[in-house]
C-alpha positions in Angstrom: -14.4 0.9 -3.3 -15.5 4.3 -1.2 -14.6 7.3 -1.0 -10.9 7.9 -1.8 -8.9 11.0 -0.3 -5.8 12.6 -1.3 -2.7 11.8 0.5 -1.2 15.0 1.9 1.7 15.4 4.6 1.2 12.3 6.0 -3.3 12.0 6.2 -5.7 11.0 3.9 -7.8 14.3 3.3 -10.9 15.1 0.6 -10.0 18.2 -2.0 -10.3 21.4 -0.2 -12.5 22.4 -1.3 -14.8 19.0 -1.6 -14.6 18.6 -5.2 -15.0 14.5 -6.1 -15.1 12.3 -9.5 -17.0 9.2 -9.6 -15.1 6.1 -10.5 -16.9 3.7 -12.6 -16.8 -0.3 -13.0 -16.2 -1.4 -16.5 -18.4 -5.0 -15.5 -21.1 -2.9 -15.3 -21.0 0.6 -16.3 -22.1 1.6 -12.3 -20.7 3.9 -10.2 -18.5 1.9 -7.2 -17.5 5.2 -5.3 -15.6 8.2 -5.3 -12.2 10.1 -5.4 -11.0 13.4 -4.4 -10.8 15.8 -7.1 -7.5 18.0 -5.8 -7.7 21.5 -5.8 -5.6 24.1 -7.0 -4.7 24.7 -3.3 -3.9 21.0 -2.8 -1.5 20.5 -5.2 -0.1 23.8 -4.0 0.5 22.4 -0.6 1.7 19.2 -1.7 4.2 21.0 -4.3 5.6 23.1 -1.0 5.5 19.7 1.3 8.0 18.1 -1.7 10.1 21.0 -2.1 10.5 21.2 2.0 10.7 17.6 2.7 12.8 16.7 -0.2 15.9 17.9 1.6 15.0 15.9 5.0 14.6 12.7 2.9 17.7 13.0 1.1 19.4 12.9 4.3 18.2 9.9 5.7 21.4 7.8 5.5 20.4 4.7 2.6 20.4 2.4 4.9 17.0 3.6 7.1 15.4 4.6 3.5 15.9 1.1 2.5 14.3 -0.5 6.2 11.2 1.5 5.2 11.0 0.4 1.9 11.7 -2.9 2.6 8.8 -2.4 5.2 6.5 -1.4 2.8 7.1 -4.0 0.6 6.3 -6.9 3.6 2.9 -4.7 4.8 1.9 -4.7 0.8 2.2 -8.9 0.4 0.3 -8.8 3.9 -2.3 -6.6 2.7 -2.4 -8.5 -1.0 -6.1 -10.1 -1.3 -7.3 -6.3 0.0 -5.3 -4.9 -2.5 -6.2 -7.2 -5.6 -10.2 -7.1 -4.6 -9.9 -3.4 -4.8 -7.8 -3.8 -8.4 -9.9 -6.3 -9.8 -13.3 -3.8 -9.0 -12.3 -1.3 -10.4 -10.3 -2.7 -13.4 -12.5 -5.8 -13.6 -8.9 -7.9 -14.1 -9.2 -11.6 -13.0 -8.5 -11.7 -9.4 -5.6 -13.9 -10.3 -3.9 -11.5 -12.1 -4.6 -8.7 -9.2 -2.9 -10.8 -7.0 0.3 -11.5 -9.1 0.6 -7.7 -9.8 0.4 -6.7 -6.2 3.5 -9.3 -5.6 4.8 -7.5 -8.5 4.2 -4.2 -6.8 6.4 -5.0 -3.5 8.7 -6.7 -5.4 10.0 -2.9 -6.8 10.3 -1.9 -3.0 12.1 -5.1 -2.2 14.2 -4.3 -5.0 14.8 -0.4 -4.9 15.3 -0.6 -0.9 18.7 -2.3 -1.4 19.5 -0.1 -4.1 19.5 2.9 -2.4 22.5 1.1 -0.5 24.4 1.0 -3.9 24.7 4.5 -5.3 28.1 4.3 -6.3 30.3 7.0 -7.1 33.9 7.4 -9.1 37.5 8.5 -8.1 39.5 9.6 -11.2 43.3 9.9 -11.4 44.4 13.4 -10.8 47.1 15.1 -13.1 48.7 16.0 -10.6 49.2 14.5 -6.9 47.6 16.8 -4.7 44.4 16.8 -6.0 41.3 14.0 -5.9 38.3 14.2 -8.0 35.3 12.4 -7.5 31.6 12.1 -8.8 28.8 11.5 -6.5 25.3 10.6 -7.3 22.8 13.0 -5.5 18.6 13.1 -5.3 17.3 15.0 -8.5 14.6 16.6 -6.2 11.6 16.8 -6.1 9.6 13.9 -8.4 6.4 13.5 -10.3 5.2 9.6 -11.0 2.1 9.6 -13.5 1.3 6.3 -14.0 -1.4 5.0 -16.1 -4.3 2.2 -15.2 -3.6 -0.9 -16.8 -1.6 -1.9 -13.6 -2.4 0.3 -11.2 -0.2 -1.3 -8.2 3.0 -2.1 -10.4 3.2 1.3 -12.2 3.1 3.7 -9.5 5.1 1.3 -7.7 8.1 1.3 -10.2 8.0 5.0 -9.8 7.9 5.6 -6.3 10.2 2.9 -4.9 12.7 3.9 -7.0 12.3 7.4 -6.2 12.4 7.5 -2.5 15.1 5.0 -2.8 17.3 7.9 -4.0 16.3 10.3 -1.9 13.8 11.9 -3.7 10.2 12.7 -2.7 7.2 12.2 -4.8 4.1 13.7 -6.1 2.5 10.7 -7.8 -0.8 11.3 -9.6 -2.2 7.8 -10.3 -5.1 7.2 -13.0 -8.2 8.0 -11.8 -10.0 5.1 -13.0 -8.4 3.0 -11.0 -6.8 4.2 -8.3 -7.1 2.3 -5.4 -4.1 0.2 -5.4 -2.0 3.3 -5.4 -3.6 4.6 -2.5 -3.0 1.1 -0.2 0.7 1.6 -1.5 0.6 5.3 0.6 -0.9 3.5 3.1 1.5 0.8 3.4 4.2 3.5 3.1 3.1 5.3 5.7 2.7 2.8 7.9 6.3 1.6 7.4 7.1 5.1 8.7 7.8 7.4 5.4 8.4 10.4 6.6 5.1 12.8 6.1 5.5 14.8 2.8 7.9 12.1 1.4 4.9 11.1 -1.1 1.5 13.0 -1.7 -0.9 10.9 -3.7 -3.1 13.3 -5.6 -6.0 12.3 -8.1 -8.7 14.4 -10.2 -9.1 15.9 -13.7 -6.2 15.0 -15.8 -6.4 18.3 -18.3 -5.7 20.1 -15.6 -4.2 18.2 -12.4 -0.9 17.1 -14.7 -0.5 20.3 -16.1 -0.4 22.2 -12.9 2.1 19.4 -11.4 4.0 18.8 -14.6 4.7 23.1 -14.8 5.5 23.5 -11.3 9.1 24.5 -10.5 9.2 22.7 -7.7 9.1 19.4 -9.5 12.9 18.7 -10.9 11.8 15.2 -12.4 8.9 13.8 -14.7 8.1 9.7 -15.1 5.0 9.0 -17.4 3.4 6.1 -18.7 0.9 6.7 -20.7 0.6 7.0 -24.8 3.0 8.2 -27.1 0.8 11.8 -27.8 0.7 12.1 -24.1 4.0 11.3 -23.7 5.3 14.1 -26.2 3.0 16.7 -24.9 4.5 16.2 -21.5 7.9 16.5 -23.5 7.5 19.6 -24.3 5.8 21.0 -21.1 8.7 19.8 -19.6 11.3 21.4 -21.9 10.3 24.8 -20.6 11.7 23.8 -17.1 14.7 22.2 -18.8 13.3 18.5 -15.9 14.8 15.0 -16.1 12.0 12.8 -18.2 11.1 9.1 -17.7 8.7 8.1 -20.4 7.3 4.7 -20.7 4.9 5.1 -23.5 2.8 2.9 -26.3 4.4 -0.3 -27.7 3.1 -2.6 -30.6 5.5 -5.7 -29.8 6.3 -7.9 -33.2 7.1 -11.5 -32.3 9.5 -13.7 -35.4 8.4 -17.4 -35.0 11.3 -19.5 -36.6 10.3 -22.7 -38.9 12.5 -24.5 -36.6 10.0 -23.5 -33.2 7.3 -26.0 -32.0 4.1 -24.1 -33.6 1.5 -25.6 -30.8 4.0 -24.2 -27.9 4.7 -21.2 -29.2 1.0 -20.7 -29.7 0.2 -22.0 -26.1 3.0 -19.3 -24.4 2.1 -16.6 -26.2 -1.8 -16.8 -26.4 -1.5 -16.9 -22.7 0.7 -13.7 -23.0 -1.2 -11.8 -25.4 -4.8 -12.2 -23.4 -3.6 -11.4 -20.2 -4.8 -8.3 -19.2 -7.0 -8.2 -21.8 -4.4 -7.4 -24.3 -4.2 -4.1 -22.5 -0.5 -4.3 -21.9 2.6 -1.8 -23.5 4.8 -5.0 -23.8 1.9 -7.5 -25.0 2.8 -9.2 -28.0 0.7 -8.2 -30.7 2.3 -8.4 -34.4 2.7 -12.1 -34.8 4.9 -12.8 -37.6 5.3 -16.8 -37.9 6.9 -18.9 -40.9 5.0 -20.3 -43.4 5.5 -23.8 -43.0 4.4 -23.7 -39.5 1.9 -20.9 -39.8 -1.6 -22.8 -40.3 -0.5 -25.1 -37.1 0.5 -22.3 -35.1 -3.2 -20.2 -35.8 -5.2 -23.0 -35.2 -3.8 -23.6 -31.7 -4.2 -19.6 -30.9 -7.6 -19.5 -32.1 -8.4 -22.7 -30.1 -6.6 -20.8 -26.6 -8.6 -17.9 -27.5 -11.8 -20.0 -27.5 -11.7 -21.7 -24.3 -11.1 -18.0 -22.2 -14.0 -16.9 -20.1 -14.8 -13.7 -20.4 -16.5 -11.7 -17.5 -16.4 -10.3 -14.6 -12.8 -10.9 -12.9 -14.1 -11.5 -9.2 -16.1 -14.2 -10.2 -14.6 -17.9 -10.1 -13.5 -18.9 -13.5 -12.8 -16.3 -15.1 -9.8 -15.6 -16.9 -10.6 -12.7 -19.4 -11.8 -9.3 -18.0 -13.1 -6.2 -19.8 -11.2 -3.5 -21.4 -11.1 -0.3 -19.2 -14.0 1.7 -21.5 -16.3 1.4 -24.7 -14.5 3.0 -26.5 -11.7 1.1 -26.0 -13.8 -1.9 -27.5 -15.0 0.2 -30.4 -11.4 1.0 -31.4 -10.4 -2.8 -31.4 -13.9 -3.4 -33.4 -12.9 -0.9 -36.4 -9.4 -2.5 -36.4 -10.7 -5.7 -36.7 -13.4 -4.5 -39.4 -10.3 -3.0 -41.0 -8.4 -6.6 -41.3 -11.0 -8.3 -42.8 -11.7 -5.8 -45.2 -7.8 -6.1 -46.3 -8.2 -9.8 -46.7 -7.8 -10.7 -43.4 -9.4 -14.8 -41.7 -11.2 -14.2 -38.5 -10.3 -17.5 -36.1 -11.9 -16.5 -33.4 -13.6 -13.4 -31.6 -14.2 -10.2 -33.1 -17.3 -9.3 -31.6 -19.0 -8.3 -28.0 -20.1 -11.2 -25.9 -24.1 -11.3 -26.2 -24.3 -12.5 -22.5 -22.7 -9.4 -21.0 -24.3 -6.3 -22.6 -23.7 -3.4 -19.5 -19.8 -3.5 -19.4 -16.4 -3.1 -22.2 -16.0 -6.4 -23.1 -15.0 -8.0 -26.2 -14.4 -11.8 -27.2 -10.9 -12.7 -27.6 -9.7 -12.4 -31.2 -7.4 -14.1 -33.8 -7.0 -13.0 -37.1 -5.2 -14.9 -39.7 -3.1 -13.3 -42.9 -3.3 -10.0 -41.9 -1.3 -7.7 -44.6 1.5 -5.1 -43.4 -1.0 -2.5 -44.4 -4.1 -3.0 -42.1 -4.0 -0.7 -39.6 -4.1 -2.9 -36.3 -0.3 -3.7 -38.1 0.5 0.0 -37.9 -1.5 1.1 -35.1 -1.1 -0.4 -31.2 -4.3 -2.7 -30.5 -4.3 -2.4 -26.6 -6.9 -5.3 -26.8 -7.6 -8.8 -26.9 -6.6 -9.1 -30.7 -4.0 -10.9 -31.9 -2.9 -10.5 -35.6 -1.1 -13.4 -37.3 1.1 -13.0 -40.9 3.9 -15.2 -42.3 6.9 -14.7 -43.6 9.6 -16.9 -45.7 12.9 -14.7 -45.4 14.8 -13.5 -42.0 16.1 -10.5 -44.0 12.4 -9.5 -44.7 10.9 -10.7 -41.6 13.3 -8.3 -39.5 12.7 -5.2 -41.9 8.8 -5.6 -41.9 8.9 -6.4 -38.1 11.2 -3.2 -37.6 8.7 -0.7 -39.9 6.7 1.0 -37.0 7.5 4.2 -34.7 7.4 2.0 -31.8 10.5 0.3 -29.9 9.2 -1.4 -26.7 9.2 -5.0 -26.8 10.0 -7.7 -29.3 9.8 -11.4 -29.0 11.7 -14.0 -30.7 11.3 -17.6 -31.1 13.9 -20.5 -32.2 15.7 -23.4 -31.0 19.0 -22.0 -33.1 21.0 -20.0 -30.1 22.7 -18.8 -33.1 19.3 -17.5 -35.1 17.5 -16.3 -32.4 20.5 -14.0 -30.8 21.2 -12.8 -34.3 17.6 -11.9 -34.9 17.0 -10.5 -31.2 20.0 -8.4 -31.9 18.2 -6.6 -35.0 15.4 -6.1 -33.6 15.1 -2.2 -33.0 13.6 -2.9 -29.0 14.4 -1.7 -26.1 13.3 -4.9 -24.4 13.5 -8.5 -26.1 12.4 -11.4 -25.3 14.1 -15.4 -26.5 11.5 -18.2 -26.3 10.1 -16.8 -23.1 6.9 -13.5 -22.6 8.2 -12.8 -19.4 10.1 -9.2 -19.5 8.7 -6.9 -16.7 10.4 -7.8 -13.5 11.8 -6.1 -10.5 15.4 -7.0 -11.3 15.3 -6.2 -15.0 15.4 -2.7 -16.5 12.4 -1.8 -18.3 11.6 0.6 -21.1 12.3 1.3 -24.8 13.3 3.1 -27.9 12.2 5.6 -30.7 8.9 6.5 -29.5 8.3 4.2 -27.6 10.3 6.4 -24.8 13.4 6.6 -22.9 15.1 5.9 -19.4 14.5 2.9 -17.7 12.0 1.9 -14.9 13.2 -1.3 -12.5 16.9 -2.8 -12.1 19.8 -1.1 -11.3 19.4 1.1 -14.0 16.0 2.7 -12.5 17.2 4.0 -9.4 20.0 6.1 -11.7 16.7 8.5 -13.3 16.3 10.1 -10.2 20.0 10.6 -9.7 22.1 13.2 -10.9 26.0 13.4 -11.3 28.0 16.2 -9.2 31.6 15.8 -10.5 34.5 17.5 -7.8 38.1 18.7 -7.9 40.2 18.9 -4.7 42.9 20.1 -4.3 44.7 19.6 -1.4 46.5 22.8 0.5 48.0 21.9 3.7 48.9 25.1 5.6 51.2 24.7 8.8 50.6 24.6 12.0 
């Protein structure tokens, strides 16, 4: 990484007034370059550039927004080793896993480009017969995407395809700590020919960059992901300027292993799941409720999966485990692990910092085993590499305990029995769910939960409809004669 710039009308320019932030590794702890920090004169031109442009956008007939999305997605598969590289530095995310995500990332364009050609409206019968009403979908207006670092192509990207797709432009402030992907996305953008002021990219000190974008009138329309505290401070900022919300926040994903489910594959799928990313993902499974009869079976292959990761730095060949974003990250996954045991919890695997790789935030993929309802990495969301495993003998208690918890992202369910696994999917107070398979964010699908988990959806043919709004008119016809 170098020195990042802001992406204002069109060019990639440093703060006004030459304000940067360092951006640091988590491999190493080092300093791997620098980003703009935006000024309060910065965000002030890019708020006028979105209200100004916004207009000219919305007027591009569907059909040429979609060619330069469509673009963008092609010039973002091009550019994908550049883009991963980048990821993985600053992330420290397995190169594989870079590379999937910037697929991921085009994908949303791909997707959102034919969508914009598929903003349907409604005719409703009149009562009477000289009149015709109609409802048309039209841009909300200006847009705000702040998108979190856990996947720093496929977040901003959910956000800003869908956006421009509609007709909307976009402020979008990516995280700081790794922002680099979301940068080659304005790139790629721009090179597809976006019209200048259709997007500014602007990065710097959250406690006071959001704020300033979040409050500004200009902005009609708000997508977060980021935690649930975040997520309800941004709530109320919001409320004062009566905006359309997005929020994708926190998740703490139970999964309901049936006595009638292979143990070993279920084990094998969802280890895989769980440790990707370092556990640092909103959907990641991470309240593993499994039958007793098949419980011992199922831990032991988990703890084994768990074992045989290599942790380290994700540009180097072989590994498959990178670092969680921060230290303190680690210690919060350490006291939730201390916390387990201390209830009564087995440790399988893990639970402690690898001794070979002392400078950056990594921590040994863990298993606990018979972890009670009442430990708090039940209660609170992990965001790690830890992976807490209880039983259960009834369905009726399995879906209450499994439902106890503010959250309402993802669920996972596991049976051969059509019949159970529906039924127990259907309970499940999500708003995503998977049946025997991990695999819930894609570009096709709409993603996004319940309770406080958040509301709207990101991705499918729902996503597009957040930056829409409804404008309902009643015609009535007067002929007057010639």
């Amino acid at each position: 990484m170098t020195d990042a710039k802001l992406l204002i009308d069109g060019n990639w320019v440093p703060a006004s007034n030459g304000d940067t932030r360092d951006a640091h590794s988590p491999v190493t702890g080092k300093t791997i370059g620098t980003i703009a920090a935006a000024s309060a004169d910065d965000i002030a031109t890019a708020l006028k550039l979105a209200k100004d442009t916004f207009p000219k956008w919305a007027a591009v007939p569907a059909w040429e927004r979609a060619k330069v999305l469509r673009k963008a997605a092609d010039l973002i598969r091009e550019r994908t080793q550049d883009i991963a590289r980048v990821m993985s530095l600053e992330t420290g995310k397995p190169l594989a896993e870079a590379i999937g995500e910037t697929g991921a990332a085009a994908d949303q364009f791909e997707w959102q480009a034919e969508e914009a050609k598929r903003i349907y409206g409604q005719t409703i019968p009149g009562r009477n017969a000289d009149e015709r009403l109609t409802v048309n979908y039209q841009p909300v207006g200006p847009s705000l995407a702040l998108s979190a670092w856990n996947f720093p192509a496929l977040l901003p990207a959910r956000k800003i395809a869908a956006a421009l797709a509609a007709g909307c432009s976009v402020i979008a402030r990516p995280a700081s700590e790794a922002a680099g992907p979301c940068f080659a996305i304005g790139q790629a953008l721009m090179d597809a020919g976006l019209m200048p002021g259709a997007l500014a990219i602007l990065t710097g000190d959250s406690r006071t960059l959001a704020p300033a974008l979040i409050n500004a009138p200009e902005i009609r329309k708000v997508s977060l992901t980021g935690s649930v505290p975040v997520g309800k401070d941004v709530m109320r900022q919001c409320a004062d300027g009566m905006k359309k919300v997005t929020m994708e926040l926190g998740g703490h994903a139970p999964v309901v292993i049936h006595k009638d489910f292979d143990p070993i594959a279920a084990a094998q799928k969802l280890a895989a799941t769980k440790f990707r990313n370092c556990g640092q993902v909103c959907i990641s499974p991470s309240r593993f409720y499994v039958h007793s009869s098949i419980a011992k079976e199922f831990a032991e292959e988990f703890a084994r999966y768990a074992k045989s990761l290599v942790v380290g730095d994700g540009l180097e060949d072989g590994v498959n485990t990178g670092p969680l974003i921060r230290q303190r990250a680690v210690d919060h996954a350490l006291r939730l692990t201390e916390n387990a045991i201390a209830k009564g919890a087995d440790l399988l695997a893990g639970g402690k910092q690898p001794e070979n790789l002392p400078d950056g935030s990594f921590l040994e993929p863990t298993v606990l085993m018979n972890v009670p309802d009442d430990a708090a990495i039940m209660i609170e969301e992990p965001f790690a590499p830890v992976a807490p495993i209880s039983t259960f003998d009834d369905v009726e208690d399995v879906i209450e305990r499994a439902n106890n918890t503010p959250f309402g992202l993802a669920a996972y369910v596991f049976s051969y029995d059509s019949a159970l696994a529906l039924k127990t999917a259907e309970r499940l107070e999500a708003g995503m769910v998977g049946i025997n398979e991990t695999l819930l964010a894609t570009a096709e699908a709409p993603f996004g939960g319940n309770k406080e988990s958040g509301f709207g959806r990101e991705g499918g043919s729902l996503g597009i409809m957040d930056y829409l709004v409804p404008k309902y008119t009643r015609h009535l016809l007067i002929s007057r004669e010639i």
